[in-house]
Residue frames relative to the residue before (quaternion, step in Angstrom):
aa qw qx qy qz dx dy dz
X 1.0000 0.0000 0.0000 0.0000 0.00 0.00 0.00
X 0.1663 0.8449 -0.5043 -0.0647 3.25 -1.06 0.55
X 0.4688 -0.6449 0.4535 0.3984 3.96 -1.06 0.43
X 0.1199 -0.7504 0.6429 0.0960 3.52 -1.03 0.09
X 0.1289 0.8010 -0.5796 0.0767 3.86 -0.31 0.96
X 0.1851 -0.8063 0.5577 -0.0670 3.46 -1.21 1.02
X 0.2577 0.8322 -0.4699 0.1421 3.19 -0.98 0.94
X 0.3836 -0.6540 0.5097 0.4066 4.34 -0.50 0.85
X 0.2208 -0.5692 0.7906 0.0475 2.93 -1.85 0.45
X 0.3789 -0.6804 0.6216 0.0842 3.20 -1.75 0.49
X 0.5284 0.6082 -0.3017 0.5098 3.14 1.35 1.19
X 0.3558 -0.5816 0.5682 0.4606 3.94 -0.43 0.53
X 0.6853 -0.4773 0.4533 0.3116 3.41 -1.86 0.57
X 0.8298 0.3252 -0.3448 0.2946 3.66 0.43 -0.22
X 0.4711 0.5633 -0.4131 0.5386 2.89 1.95 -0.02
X 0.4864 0.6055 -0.4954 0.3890 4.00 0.76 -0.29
X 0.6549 0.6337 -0.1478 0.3843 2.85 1.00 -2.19
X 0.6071 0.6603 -0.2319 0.3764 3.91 0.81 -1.18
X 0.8050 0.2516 -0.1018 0.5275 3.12 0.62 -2.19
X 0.5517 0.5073 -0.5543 0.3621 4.17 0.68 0.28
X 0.4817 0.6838 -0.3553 0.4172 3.45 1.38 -0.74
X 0.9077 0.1633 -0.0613 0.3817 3.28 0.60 -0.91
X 0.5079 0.4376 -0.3475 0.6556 2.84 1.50 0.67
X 0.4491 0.6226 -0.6040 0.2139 3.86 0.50 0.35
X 0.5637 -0.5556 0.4730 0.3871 3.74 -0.75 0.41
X 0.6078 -0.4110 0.4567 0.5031 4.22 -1.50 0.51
X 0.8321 0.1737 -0.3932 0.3505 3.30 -1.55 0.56
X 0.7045 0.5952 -0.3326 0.1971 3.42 0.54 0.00
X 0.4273 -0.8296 0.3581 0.0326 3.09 -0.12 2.13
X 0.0936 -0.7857 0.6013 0.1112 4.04 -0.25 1.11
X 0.1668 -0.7987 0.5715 0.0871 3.31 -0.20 1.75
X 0.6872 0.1096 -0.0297 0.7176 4.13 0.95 -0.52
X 0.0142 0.6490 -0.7602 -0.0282 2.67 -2.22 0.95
X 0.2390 0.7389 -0.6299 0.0019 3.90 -1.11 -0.04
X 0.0192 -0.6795 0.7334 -0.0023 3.02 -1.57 0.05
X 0.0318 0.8091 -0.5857 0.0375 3.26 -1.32 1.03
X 0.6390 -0.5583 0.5047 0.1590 3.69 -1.53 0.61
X 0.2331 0.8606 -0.4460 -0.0786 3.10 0.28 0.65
X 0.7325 -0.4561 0.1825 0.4712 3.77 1.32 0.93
X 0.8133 -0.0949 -0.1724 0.5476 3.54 -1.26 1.09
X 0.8953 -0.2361 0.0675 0.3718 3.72 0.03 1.66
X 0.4885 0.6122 -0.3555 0.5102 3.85 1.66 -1.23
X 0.1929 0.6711 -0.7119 0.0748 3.52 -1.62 0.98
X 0.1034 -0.7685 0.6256 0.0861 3.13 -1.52 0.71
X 0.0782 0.7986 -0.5947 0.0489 3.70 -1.14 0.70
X 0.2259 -0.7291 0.6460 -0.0061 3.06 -1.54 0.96
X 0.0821 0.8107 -0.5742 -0.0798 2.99 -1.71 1.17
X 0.3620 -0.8126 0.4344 0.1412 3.67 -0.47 1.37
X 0.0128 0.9015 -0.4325 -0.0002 3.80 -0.51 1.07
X 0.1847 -0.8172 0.5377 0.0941 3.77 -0.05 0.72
X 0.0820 -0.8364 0.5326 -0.1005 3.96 -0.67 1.13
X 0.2442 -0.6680 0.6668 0.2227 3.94 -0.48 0.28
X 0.1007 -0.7073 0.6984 -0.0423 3.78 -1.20 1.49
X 0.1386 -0.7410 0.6077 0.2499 3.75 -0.41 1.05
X 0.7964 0.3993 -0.4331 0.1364 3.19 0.28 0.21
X 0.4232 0.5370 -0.3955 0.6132 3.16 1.74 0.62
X 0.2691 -0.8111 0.4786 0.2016 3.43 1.25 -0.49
X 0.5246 0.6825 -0.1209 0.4944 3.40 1.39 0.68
X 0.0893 -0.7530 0.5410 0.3637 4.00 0.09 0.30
X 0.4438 -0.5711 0.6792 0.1246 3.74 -1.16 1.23
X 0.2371 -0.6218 0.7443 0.0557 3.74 -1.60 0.91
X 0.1102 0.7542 -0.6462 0.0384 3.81 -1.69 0.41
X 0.1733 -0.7591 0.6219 0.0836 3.03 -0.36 1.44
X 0.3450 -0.6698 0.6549 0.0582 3.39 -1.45 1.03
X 0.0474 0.7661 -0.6409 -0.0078 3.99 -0.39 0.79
X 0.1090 -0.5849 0.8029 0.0377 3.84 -1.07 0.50
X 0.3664 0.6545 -0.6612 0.0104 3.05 -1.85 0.44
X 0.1801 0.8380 -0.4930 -0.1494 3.88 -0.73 -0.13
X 0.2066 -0.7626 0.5562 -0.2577 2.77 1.11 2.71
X 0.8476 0.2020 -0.1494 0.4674 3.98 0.88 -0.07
X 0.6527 -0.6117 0.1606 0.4171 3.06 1.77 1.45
X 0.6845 0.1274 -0.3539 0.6245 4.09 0.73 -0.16
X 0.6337 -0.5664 0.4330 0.3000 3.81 -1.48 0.53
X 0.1125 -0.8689 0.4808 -0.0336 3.46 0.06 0.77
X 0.0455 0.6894 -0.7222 -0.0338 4.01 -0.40 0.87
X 0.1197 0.7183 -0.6699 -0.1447 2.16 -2.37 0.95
X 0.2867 -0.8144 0.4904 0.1188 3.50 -1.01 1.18
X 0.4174 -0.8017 0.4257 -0.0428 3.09 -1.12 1.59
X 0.1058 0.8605 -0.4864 -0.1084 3.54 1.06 0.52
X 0.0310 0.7730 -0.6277 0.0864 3.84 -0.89 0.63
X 0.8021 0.4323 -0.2372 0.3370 3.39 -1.65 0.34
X 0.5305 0.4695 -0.4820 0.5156 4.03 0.83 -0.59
X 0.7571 0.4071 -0.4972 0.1177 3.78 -0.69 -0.04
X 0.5027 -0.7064 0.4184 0.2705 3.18 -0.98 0.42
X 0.7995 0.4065 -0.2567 0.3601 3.65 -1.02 0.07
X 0.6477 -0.4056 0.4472 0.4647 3.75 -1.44 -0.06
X 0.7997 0.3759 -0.0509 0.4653 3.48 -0.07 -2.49
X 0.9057 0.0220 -0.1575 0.3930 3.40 0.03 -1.09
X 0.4689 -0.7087 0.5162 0.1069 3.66 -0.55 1.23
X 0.3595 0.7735 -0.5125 0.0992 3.80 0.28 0.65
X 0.1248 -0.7722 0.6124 0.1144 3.71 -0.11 0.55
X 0.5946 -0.6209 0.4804 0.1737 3.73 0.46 0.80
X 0.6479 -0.4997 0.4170 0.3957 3.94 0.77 0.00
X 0.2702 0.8316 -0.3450 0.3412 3.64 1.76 0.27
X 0.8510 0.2499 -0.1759 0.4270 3.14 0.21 -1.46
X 0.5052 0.4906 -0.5087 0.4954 4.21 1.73 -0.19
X 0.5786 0.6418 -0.4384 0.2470 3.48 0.86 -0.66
X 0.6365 0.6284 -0.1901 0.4048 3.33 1.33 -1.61
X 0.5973 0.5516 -0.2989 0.4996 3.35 1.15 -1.54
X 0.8342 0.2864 -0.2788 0.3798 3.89 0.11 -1.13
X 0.5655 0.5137 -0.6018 0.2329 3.17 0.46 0.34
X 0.4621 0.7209 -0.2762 0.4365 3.40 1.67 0.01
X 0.7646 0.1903 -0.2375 0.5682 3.15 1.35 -0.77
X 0.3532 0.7065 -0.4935 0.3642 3.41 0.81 1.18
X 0.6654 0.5846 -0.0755 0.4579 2.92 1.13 -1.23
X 0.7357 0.4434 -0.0485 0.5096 3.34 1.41 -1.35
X 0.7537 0.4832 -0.3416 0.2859 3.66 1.08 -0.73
X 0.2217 0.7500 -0.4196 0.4608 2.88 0.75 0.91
X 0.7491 0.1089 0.1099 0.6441 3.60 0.91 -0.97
X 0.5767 0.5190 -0.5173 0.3612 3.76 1.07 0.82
X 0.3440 -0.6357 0.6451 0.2478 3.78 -0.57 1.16
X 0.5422 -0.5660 0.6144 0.0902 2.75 -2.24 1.14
C-alpha cells in the first residue's frame, strides 16, 4: 500500500529538492538522489528515503519527486512500505507522517 500526495511550490525543482534535504527530520536515511536538465529551463529530480516507525514497527520508504516538466514546480511524495502484515496493510499513520514532514519544510512556498 502506498500514499501519494501532491502539491506546486514556488520554487525551481532543485531548490525544492535542496531545502527537503535539509530539513528531513533525525533518522532519515537518503538512500538515492538525482536530478536532471532536461532543456529550455524543464527539470526533474528525485529523492528516495528509508525511516524506522515504532509505531508501525516497520522501516516506511518516501519517494520525493520535483519537477516543473508542466511549467509550475510540482512535488510529489510517495510514502510506501511501513505496513505490516500480508491481508491487512496498516501503517499506523507512518507513511502521512513521512509525507508531512516534507510539507513542513516546504509550506512555506506551496501555492494554494
Amino acid at each position: 500500500m502506498s500514499d501519494v500526495y501532491s502539491f506546486n511550490v514556488s520554487l525551481q525543482p532543485v531548490e525544492a529538492l535542496i531545502m527537503v534535504k535539509e530539513g528531513m527530520p533525525a533518522g532519515s536515511e537518503l538512500l538515492h538522489e538525482e536530478y536532471n536538465e532536461v532543456g529550455n529551463g524543464y527539470a526533474i529530480g528525485t529523492l528516495v528515503y528509508e525511516r524506522y516507525f515504532f509505531r508501525s514497527g516497520n522501516q516506511a520508504a518516501l519517494i520525493v519527486i520535483s519537477d516543473n516538466l508542466h511549467g509550475v514546480t510540482n512535488i510529489r511524495l510517495i510514502a510506501a512500505g511501513a505496513s505490516q502484515g500480508i491481508i491487512m496493510k496498516m501503517d499506523w499513520g507512518a507513511g502521512k507522517s513521512f509525507a508531512s514532514s516534507v510539507e513542513k519544510v516546504l509550506s512555506a512556498y506551496i501555492l494554494e
